[in-house]
C-alpha positions in Angstrom: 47.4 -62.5 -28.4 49.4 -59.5 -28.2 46.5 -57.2 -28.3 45.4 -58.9 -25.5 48.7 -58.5 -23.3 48.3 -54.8 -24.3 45.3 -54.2 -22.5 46.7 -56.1 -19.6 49.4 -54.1 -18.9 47.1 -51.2 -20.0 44.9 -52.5 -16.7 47.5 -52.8 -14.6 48.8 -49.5 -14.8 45.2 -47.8 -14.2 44.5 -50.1 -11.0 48.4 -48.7 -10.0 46.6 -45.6 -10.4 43.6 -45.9 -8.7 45.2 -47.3 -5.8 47.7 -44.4 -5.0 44.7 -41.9 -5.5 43.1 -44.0 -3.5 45.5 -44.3 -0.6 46.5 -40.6 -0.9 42.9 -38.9 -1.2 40.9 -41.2 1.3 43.2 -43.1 3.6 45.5 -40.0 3.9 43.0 -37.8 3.8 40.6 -39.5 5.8 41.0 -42.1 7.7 44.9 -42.1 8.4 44.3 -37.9 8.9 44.4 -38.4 13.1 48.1 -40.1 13.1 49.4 -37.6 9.9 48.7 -34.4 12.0 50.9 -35.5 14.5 53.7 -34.6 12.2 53.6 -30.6 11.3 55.0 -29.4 7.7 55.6 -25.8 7.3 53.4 -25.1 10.1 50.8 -26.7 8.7 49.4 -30.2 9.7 50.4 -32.8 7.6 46.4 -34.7 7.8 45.1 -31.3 6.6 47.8 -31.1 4.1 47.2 -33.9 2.2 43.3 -33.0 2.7 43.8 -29.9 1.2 47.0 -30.0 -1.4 48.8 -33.6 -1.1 46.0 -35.5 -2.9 46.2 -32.5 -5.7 50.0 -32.9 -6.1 49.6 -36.7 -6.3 46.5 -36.8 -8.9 48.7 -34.2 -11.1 52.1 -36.3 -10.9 49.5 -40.0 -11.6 49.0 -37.9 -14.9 51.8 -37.4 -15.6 53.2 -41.0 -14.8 50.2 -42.7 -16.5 50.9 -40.5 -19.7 54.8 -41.6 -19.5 53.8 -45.4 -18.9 51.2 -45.3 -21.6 53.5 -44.2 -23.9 56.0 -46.8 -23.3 53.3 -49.0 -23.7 52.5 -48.0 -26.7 56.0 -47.9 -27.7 56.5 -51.7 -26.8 53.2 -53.0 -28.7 53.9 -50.2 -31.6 50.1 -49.1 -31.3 51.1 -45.3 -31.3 49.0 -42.8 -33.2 
């Protein structure tokens, strides 16, 4: 049973993942991209920012966040290498 509360956490964190890539790459960076350049960063329009650079920024810190979690995870079920 625990192995199988593993992978469910394990699950969890990926769909956490795919939904904020998700969110960030299409809906910000395609269908939400109308109301976002309304609001200017640096110059620069904030739908073409996240077109362009937000959905980079965000895939790199899900990396980052996924390795953190994974290790916890791995920590808690004490299935580490």
């Amino acid at each position: 049973m625990e192995n199988s509360s593993y992978w469910q956490e394990n699950l969890r964190v990926i769909k956490i993942c795919l939904v904020i890539w998700f969110i960030v790459s299409f809906g910000c960076g395609l269908l939400f991209v109308d109301i976002l350049n309304e609001i200017q960063i640096g110059g620069y329009k904030l739908g073409f920012w996240f077109a362009q650079q937000g959905s980079i920024y965000t895939f790199l810190a899900l990396i980052f966040w996924y390795g953190k979690k994974m290790n916890d995870l791995d920590k808690k079920y004490d299935s580490g290498e």
